[in-house]
NUZA-23752 format. One line per field, with one value per residue (C-alpha): x, y, z; chain; residue number from 0; residue in one letter. Coordinates in Angstrom, 3 decimals, decimal comma. Layout:
// NUZA-23752
px: [X  ...]
py: [Y  ...]
pz: [Z  ...]
ch: [A  ...]
i: [NUM  ...]
aa: [A  ...]
This chain:
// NUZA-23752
px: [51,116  48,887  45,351  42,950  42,191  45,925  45,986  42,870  44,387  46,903  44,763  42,962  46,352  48,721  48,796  46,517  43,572  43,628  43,766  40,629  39,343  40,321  38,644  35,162  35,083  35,561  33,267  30,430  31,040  30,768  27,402  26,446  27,224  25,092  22,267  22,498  22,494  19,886  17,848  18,501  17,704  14,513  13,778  15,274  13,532  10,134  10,813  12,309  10,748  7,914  8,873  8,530  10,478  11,418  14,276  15,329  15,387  17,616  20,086  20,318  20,765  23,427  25,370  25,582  26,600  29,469  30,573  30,307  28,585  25,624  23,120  21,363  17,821  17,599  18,472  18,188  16,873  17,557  20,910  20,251  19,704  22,903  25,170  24,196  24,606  28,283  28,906  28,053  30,213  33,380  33,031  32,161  35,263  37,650  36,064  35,398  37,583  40,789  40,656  39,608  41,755  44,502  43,418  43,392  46,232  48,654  47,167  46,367  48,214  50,908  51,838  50,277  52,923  55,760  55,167  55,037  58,207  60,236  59,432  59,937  60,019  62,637  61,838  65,534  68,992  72,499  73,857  76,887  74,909  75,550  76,059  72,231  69,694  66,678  63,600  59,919  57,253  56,736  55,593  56,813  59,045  60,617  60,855  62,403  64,669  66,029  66,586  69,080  70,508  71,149  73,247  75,177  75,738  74,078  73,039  69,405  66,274  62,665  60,451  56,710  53,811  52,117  53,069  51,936  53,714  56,573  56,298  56,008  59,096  60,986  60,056  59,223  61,556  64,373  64,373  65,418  62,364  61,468  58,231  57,132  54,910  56,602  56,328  57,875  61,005  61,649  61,530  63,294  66,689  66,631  67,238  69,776  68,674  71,394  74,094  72,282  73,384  70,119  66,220  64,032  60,344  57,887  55,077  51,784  52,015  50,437  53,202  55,628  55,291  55,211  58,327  60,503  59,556  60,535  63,583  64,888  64,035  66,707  69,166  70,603  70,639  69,552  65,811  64,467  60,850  58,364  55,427  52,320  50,702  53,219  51,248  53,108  56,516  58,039  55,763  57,836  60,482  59,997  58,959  62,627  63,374  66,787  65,555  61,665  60,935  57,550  57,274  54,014  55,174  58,348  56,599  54,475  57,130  58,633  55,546  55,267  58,440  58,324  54,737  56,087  57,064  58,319  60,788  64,142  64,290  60,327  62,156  65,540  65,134  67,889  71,096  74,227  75,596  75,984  75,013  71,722  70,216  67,081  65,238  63,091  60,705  62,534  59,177  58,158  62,016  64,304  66,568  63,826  64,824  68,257  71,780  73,045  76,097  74,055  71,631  74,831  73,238  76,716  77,952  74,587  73,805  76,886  74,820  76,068  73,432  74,577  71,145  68,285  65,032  62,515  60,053  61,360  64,644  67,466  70,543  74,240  73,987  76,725  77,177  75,075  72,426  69,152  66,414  63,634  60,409  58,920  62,170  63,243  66,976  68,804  70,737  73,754  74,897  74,621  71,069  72,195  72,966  69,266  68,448  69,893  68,195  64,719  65,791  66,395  63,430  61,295  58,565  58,334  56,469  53,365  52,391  52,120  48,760  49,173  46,328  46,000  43,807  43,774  43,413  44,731  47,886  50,210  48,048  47,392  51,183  51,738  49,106  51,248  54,275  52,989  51,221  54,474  56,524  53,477  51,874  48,060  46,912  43,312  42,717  39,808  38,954  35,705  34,897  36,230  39,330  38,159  41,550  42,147  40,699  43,146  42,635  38,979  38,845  36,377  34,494  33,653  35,314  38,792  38,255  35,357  37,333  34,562  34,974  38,570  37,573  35,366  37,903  39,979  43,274  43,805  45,097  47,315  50,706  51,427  49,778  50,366  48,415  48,210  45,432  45,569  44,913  47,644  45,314  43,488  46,939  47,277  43,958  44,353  47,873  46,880  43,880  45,349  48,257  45,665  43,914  47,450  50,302  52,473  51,654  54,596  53,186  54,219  52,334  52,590  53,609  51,757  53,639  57,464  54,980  53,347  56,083  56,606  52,943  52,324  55,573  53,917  50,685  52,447  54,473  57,393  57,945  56,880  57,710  57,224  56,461  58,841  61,870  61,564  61,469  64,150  66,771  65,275  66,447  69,544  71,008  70,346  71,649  74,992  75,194  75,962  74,081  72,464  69,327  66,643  65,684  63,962  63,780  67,580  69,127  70,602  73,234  75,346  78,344  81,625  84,892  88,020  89,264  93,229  93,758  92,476  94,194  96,570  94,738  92,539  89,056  89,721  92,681  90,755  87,696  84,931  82,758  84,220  85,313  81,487  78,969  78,905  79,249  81,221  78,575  80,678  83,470  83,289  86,238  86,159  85,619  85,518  82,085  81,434  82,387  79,133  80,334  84,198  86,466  87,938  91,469  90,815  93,183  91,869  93,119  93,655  89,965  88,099  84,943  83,020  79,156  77,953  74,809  74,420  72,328  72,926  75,056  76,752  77,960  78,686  80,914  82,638  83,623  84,631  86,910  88,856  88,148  86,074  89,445  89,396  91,962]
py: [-198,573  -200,987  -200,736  -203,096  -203,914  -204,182  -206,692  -208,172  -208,363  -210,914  -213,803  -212,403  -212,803  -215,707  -219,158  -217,629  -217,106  -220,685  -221,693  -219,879  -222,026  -225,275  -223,780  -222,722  -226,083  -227,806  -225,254  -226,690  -230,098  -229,514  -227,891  -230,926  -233,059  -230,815  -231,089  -234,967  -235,546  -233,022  -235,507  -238,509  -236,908  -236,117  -239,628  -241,682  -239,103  -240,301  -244,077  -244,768  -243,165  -241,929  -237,941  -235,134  -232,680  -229,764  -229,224  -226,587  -228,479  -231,147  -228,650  -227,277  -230,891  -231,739  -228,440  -228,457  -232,491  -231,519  -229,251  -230,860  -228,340  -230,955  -228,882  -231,972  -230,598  -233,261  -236,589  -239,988  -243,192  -245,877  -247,956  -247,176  -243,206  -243,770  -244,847  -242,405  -239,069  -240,832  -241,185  -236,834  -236,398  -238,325  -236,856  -233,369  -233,429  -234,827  -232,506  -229,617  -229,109  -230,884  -230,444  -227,059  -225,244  -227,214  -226,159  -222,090  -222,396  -224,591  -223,038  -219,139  -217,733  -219,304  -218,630  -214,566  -214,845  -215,769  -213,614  -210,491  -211,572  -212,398  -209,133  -205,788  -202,804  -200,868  -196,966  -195,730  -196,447  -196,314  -193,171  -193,923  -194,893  -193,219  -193,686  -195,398  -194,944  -194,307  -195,226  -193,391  -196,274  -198,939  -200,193  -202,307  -199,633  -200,077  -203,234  -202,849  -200,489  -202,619  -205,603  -203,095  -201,522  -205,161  -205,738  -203,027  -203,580  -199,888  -200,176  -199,215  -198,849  -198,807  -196,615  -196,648  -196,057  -199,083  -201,997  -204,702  -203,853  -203,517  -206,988  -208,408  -206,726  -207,847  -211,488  -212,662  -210,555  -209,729  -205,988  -203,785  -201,255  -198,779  -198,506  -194,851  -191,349  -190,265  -186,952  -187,229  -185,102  -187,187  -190,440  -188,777  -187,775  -191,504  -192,633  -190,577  -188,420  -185,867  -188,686  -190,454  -190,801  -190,463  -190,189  -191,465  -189,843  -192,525  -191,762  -189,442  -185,653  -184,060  -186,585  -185,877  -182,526  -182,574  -185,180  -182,799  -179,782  -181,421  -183,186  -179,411  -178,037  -180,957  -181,379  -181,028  -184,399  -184,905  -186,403  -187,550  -187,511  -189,713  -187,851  -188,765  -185,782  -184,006  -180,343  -180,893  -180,885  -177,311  -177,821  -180,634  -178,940  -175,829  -177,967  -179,047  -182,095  -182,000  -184,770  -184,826  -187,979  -187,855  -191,506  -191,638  -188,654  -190,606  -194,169  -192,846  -191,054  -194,890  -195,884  -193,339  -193,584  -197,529  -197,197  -194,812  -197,226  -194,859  -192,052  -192,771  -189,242  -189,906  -192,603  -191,661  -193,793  -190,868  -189,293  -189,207  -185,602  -185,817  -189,820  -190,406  -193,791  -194,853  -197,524  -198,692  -201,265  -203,540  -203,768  -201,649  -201,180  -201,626  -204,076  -206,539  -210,180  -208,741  -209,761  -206,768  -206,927  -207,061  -204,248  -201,778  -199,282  -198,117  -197,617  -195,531  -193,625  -193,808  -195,512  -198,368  -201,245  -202,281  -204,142  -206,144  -206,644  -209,647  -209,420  -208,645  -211,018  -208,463  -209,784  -208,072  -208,432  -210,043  -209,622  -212,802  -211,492  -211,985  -208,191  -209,631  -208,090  -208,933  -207,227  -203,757  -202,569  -200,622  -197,767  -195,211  -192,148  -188,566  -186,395  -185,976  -189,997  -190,400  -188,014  -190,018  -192,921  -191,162  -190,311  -193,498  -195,411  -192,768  -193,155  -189,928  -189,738  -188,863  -192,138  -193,478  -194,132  -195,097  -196,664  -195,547  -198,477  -196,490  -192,550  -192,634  -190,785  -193,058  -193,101  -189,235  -188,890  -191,033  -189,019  -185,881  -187,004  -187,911  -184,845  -183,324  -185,322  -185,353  -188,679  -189,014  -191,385  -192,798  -192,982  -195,673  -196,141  -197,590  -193,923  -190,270  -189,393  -185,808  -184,773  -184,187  -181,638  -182,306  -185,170  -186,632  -190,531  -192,952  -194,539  -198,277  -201,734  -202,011  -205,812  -205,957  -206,711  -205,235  -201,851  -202,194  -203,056  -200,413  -198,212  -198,653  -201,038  -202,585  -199,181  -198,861  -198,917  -198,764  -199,835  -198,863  -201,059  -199,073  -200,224  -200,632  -204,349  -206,340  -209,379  -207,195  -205,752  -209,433  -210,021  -206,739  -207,542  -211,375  -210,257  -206,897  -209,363  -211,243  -208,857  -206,736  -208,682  -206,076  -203,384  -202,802  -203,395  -201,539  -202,945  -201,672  -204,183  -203,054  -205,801  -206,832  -211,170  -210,231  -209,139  -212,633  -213,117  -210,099  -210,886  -214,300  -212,500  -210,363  -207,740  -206,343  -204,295  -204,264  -201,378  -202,338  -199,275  -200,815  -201,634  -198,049  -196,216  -198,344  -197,752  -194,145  -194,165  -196,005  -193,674  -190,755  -192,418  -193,118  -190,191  -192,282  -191,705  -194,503  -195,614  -197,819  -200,200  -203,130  -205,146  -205,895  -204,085  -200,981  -198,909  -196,817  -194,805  -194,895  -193,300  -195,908  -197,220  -197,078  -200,740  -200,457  -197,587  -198,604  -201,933  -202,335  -203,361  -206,799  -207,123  -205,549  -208,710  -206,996  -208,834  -212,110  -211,127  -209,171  -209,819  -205,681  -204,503  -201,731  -199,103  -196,306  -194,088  -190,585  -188,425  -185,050  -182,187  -184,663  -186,680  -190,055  -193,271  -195,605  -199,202  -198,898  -201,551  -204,443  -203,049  -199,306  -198,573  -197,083  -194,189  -191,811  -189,709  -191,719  -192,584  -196,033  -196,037  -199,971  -202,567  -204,511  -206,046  -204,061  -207,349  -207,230  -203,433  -204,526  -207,478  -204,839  -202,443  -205,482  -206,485  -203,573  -201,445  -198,358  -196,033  -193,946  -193,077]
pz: [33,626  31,353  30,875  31,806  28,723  27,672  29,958  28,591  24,946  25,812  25,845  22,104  20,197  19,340  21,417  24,044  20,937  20,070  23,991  24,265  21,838  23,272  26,611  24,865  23,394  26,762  28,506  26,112  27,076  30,878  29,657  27,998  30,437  33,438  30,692  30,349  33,800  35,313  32,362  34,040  37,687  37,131  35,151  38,380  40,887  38,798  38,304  40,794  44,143  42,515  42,766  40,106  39,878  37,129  34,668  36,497  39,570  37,847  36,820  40,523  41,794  39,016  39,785  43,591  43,899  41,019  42,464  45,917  48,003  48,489  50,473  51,176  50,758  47,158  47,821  46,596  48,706  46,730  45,729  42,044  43,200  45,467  42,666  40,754  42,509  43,295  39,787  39,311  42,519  40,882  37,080  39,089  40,819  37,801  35,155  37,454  40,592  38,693  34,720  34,397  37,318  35,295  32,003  33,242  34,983  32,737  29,388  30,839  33,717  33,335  30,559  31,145  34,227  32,345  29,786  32,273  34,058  30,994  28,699  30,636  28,405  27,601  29,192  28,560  27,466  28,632  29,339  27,250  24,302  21,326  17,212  16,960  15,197  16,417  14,759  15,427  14,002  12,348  8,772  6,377  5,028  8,540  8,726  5,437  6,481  9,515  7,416  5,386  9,334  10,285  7,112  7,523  11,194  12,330  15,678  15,871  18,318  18,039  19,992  20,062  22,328  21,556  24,135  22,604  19,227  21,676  22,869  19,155  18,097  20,598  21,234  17,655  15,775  18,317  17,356  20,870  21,626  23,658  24,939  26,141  24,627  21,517  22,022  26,065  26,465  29,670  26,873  24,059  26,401  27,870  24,644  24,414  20,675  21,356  20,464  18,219  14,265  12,400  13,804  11,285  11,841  10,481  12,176  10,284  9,353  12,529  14,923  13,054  13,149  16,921  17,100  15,149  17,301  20,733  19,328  17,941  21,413  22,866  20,477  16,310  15,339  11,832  11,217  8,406  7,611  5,757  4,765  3,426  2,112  -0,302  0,669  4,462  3,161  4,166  7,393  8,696  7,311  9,434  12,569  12,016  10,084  7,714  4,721  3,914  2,070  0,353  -0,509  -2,316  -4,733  -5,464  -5,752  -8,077  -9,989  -10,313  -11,070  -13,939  -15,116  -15,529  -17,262  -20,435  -23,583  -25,780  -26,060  -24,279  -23,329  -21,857  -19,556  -17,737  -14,488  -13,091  -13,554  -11,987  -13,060  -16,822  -16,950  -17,215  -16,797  -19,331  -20,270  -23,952  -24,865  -27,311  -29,053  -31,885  -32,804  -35,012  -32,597  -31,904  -32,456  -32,784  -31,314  -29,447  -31,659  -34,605  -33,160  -32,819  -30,669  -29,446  -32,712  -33,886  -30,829  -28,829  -25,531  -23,563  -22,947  -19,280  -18,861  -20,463  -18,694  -19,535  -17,254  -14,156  -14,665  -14,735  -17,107  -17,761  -21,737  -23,452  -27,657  -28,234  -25,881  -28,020  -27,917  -27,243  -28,532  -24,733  -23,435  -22,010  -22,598  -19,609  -20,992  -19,546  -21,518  -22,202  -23,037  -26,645  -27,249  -25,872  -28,414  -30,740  -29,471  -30,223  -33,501  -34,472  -33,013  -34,875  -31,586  -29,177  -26,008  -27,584  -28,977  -25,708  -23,592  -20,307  -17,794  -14,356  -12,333  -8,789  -7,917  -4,511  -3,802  -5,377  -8,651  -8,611  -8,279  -11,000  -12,715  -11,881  -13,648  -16,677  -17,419  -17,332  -19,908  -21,384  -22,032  -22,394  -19,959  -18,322  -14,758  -14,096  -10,104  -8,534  -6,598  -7,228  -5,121  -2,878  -2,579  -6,031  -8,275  -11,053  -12,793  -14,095  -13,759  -15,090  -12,360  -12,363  -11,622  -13,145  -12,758  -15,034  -18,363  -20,184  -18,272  -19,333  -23,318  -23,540  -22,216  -25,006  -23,564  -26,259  -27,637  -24,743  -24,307  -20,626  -17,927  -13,671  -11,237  -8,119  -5,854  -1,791  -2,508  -3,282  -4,177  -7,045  -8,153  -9,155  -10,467  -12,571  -13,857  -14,768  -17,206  -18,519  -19,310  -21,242  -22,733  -24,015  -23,990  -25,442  -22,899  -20,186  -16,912  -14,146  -10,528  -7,189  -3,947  -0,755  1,106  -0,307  0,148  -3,034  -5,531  -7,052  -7,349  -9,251  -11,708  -12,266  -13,370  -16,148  -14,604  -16,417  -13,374  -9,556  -7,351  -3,578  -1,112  1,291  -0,896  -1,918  0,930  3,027  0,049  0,005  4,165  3,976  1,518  3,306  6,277  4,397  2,736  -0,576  -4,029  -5,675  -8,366  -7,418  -10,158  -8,703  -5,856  -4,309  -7,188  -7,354  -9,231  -6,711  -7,562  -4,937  -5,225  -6,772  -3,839  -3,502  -3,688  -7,298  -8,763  -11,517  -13,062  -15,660  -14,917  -16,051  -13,586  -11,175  -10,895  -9,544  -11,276  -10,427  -7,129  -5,919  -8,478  -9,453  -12,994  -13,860  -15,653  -16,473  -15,136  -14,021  -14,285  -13,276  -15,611  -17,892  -19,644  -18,112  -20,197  -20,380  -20,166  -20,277  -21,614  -19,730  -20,746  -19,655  -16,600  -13,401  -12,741  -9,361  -9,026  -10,697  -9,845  -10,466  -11,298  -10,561  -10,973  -8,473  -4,703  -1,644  -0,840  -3,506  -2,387  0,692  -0,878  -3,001  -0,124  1,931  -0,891  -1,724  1,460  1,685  1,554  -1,867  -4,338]
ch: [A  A  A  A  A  A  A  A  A  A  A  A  A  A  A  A  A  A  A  A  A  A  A  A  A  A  A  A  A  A  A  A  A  A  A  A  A  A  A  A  A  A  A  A  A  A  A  A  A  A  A  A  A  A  A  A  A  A  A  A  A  A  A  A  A  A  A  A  A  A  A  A  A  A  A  A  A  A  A  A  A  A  A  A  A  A  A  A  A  A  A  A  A  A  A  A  A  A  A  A  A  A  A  A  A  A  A  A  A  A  A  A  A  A  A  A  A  A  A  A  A  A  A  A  A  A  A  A  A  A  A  A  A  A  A  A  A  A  A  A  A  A  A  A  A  A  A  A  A  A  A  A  A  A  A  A  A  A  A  A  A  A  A  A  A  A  A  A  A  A  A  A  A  A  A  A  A  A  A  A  A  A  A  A  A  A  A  A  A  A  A  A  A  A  A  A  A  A  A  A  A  A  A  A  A  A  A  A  A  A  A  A  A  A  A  A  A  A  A  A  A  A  A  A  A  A  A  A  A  A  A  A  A  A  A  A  A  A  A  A  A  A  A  A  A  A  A  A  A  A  A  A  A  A  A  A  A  A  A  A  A  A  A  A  A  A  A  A  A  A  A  A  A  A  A  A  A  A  A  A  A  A  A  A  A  A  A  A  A  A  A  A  A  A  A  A  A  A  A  A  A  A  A  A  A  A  A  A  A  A  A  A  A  A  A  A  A  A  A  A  A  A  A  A  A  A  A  A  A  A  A  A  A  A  A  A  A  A  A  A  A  A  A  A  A  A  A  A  A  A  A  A  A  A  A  A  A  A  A  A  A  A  A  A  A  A  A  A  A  A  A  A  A  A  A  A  A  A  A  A  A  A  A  A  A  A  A  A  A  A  A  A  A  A  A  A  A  A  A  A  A  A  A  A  A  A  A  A  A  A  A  A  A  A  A  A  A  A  A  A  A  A  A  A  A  A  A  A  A  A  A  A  A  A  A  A  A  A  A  A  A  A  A  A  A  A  A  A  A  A  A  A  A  A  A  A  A  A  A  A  A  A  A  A  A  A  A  A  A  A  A  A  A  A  A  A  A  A  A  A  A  A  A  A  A  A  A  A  A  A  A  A  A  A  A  A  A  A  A  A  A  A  A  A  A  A  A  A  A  A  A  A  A  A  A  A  A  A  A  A  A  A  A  A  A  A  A  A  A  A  A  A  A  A  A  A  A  A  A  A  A  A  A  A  A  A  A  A  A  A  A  A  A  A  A  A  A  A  A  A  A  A  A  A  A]
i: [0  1  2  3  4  5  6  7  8  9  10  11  12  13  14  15  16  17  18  19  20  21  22  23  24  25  26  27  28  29  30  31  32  33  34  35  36  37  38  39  40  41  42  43  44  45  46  47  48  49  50  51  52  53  54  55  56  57  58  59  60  61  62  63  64  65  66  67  68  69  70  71  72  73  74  75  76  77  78  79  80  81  82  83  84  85  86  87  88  89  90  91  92  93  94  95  96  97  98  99  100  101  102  103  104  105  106  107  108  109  110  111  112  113  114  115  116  117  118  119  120  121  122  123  124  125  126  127  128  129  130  131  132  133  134  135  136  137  138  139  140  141  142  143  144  145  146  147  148  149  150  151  152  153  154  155  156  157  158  159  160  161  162  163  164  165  166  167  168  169  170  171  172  173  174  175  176  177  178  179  180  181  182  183  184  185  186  187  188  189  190  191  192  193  194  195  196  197  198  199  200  201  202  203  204  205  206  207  208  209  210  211  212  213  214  215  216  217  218  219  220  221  222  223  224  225  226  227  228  229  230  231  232  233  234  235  236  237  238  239  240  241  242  243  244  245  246  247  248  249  250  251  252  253  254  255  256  257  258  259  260  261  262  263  264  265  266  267  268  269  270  271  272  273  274  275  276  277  278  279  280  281  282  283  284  285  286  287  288  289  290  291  292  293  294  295  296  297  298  299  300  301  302  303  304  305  306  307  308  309  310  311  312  313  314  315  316  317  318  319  320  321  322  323  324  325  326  327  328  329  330  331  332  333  334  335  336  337  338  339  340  341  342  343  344  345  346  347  348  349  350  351  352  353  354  355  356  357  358  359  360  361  362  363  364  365  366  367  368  369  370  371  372  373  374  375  376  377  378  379  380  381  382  383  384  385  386  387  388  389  390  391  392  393  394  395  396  397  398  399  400  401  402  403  404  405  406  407  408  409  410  411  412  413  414  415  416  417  418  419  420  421  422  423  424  425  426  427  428  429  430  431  432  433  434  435  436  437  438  439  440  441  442  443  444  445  446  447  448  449  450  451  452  453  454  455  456  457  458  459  460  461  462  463  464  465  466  467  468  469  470  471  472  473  474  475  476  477  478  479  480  481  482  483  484  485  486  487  488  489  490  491  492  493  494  495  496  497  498  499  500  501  502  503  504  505  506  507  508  509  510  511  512  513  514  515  516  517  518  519  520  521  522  523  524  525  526  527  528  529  530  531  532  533  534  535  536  537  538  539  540  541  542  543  544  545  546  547  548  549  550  551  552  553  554  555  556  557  558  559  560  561  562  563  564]
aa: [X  X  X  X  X  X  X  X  X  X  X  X  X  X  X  X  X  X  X  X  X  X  X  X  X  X  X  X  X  X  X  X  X  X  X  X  X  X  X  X  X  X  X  X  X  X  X  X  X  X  X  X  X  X  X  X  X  X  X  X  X  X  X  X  X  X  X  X  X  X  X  X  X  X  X  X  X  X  X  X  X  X  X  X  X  X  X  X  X  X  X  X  X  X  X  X  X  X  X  X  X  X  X  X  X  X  X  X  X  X  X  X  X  X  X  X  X  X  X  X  X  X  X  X  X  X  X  X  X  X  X  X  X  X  X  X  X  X  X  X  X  X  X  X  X  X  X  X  X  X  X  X  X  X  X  X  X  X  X  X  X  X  X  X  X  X  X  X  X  X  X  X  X  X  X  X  X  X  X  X  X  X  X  X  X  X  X  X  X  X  X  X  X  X  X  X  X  X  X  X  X  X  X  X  X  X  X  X  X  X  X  X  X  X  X  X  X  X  X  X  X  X  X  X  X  X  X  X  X  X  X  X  X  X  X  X  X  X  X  X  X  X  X  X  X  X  X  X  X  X  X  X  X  X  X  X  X  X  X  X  X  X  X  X  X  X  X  X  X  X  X  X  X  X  X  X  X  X  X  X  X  X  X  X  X  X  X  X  X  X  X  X  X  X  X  X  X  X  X  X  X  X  X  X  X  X  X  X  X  X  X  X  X  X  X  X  X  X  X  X  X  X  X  X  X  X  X  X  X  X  X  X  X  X  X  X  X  X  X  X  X  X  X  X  X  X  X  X  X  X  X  X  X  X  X  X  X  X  X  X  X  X  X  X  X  X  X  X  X  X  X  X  X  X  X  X  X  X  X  X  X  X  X  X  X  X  X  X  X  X  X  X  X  X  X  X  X  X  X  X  X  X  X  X  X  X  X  X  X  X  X  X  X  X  X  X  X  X  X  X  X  X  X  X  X  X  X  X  X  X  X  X  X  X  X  X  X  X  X  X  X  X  X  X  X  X  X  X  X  X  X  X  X  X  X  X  X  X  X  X  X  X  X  X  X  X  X  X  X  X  X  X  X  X  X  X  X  X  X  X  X  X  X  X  X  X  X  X  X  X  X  X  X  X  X  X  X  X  X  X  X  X  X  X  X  X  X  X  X  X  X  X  X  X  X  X  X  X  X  X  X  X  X  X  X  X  X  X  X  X  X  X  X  X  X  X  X  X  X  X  X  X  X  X  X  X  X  X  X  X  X  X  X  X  X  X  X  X  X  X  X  X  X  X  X]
């Protein structure tokens, strides 16, 4: 049952809020109006029968003729006195008695009425339900995550112990919730988590904890598990969860990653097997202001350039593609070509100096992975982080340019902006764009509203907590393998589906056909081929590693079908 105060919190949020408004602002005019004419009583009482009588007095007259109860122990004995006590009877009546039981009704409980009789949560689910997913709190990397479940037609459901999140999620967004304790066996079986496909526990360490625990006494079905504090990873994995995903370690492994200008080998994004995916500054090398088929990096290092980045504007390259010295080139090919790569740029990882502006756990994490390439790096926040021994940051006001000057920025090469605030992320990445303009960039997005913003600042890359983790989910829900580069593009490799088998890629049109690029071929037992040739043939167990949007991997699976060679 609803609390009190539940009950109380509808008319504090949405339509109700500003109708509260409307009825303060008429409430203060009925004031008003008692004030002017408990004025005017006690000037007729004195000029015109010759009677005194207080303010107070006035305002008990004014209120008991409004309101018509008239005890009749005031009056008035004169025509003039007559007309006017009629006049506070009519306006008492229209403004009182009619207008305001109106206004509560028409504007308040009504609407509270409706409201209760049209939204009735959701306490269980048919007993023949079964293939869902069920979903254990809410965030933007949910919300995230169900934008990606609705594309892919998954059948999900929402369950949460908070009623009035309940009632938001299912009237303004049209998501189906559950409503119920989180950790109630009785809840869990109605909605049905022994035939469900995937439970995804998004909830803090100590609930999760307790989630996986009574879903393992009910049932197997697999759970994944976002934690926050890295340290509680085997603990949810003993309480019982199959994937542990901690997202703030792996955000600010991005972030890290992204931040690192030099050394090709100091930046592989990830690897599929033997293929490993990396990324260079154009600046600083021997390619800048180059044509990529002047540049010849295939011919020199033996890597394919299946990308060029100018910030955050992601481009397939062709031959009169122009390198940039603003721009970042997207490599694919083996460990030793990288090597290759670092030969011939002459730069290594430790050239580079990265700032840190943020120690919380994303910027700590970040911190983490670069001490293991390693890069030298500064870590400036406005207070000392007490969870972390590790790393000694200067304390003051990153937004104070002269903090950052004195600091040394100029010097630096990289830069990760990783505050809670996606407002100073902005304000950060706008005058550290000013004061370096050859630094990379790399900014965190609190909320996916913000990522444009903070590309218009200066960002050469933005990596948004919620497009990582839902991509992070829907993989594991899919079972597929893929590499998040930036927001709504991936590279994913699939098996060659049947209907392809036997063409070249140019007969083939996936490009045309889907929008993907072909980034290499795998064949097993045998080293992948970085950006293959329109005229290579497809062959039976091969496997395709593409660039592209999740709808764009939809397209190509709707295309050719999802059946493999």
């Amino acid at each position: 049952m609803k609390t009190i105060s539940a009950e109380l919190a509808y008319f504090l949020r949405g339509r109700a809020r500003q109708n509260l408004k409307l009825l303060m602002l008429y409430t203060l005019f009925l004031l008003l109006l008692i004030l002017v004419y408990a004025i005017m009583f006690r000037y007729l009482m004195l000029h015109l029968e010759g009677r005194e009588f207080s303010f107070i007095a006035g305002m008990y007259w004014t209120i008991t003729v409004m309101t018509t109860l008239g005890f009749g122990d005031i009056t008035f004995h004169t025509d003039l006195g007559y007309a006017f006590a009629a006049l506070v009877t009519i306006s008492g009546v229209v403004f009182l008695l009619i207008i305001l039981p109106f206004g509560l009704v028409s504007l308040f409980l009504a609407p509270w009425i409706e409201q209760r009789l049209r939204y009735r949560p959701d306490f269980s689910l048919p007993s023949d339900t079964s293939g869902h997913v069920l979903i254990f709190g809410v965030n933007p990397t949910v919300r995230a995550l169900i934008h990606n479940l609705k594309s892919l037609a998954i059948p999900f459901i929402v369950v949460t112990g908070d009623y009035q999140e309940s009632l938001r999620l299912e009237e303004k967004e049209d998501i189906r919730v559950v409503w119920g304790s989180l950790t109630d066996k009785k809840l869990l079986c109605k909605v049905r988590v022994d035939s469900a496909r995937y439970i995804f526990a998004n909830l803090n360490d100590t609930q999760n904890v307790n989630l996986c625990l009574t879903i393992r006494a009910i049932c197997k079905t697999p759970i994944a598990a976002i934690v926050d504090d890295a340290e509680h990873i085997e603990l949810i994995r003993l309480a019982g969860a199959d994937k542990v995903v901690p997202l703030k370690r792996i955000i600010g492994r991005y972030l890290g990653i992204r931040s690192t200008t030099q050394g090709a080998l100091a930046h592989i994004l990830d690897s599929f097997g033997l293929l490993k995916i990396a990324e260079i500054p154009v600046y600083g090398t021997p390619f800048s202001g180059l044509t990529l088929e002047r540049a010849q990096i295939r011919q020199q290092t033996g890597l394919a350039v299946i990308g060029v980045w100018e910030r955050g504007v992601f481009t397939v390259p062709s031959k009169d593609t122009v390198l940039s010295p603003t721009s970042l080139v997207v490599l694919a090919g083996t460990r030793e070509q990288l090597t290759r790569m670092e030969q011939l740029t002459g730069e290594q990882a430790g050239d580079d100096l990265v700032f840190i502006l943020g120690h919380g756990k994303i910027g700590c994490a970040a911190a983490n992975f670069l001490d293991h390439k390693p890069v030298p790096y500064l870590l400036i926040d406005q207070i000392e982080n007490p969870n972390c021994d590790k790393h000694i940051s200067v304390i003051g006001d990153a937004t104070n340019c002269q903090l950052l000057r004195n600091s040394g920025i100029e010097r630096a090469k990289g830069l990760i902006v990783t505050t809670n605030d996606d407002s100073t992320n902005v304000f950060l990445t706008l005058s550290s764009r000013h004061t370096n303009p050859h630094m990379r960039i790399v900014a965190r997005a609190n909320t996916e509203e913000n990522v444009e913003q903070l590309y218009a600042a200066g960002a050469d890359f933005v990596v948004s907590n919620a497009s990582v983790g839902a991509n992070i989910l829907t993989n594991i829900l899919e079972a597929k393998e893929s590499i998040f580069l930036t927001e709504g593009l991936t590279i994913f490799r699939l098996p060659l589906p049947e209907t392809l088998v036997g063409k070249t890629i140019e007969e083939s049109r996936i490009r045309p056909l889907t929008g993907c690029s072909v980034v290499a071929l795998e064949t097993e037992g045998a080293a992948p081929l970085p950006s293959p040739s329109p005229d290579i043939r497809l062959e039976v167990g091969m496997k395709l590693v593409l660039i592209g949007s999740t709808h764009q991997e939809e397209e190509f699976c709707l295309q050719f079908g999802n059946k493999s060679s």
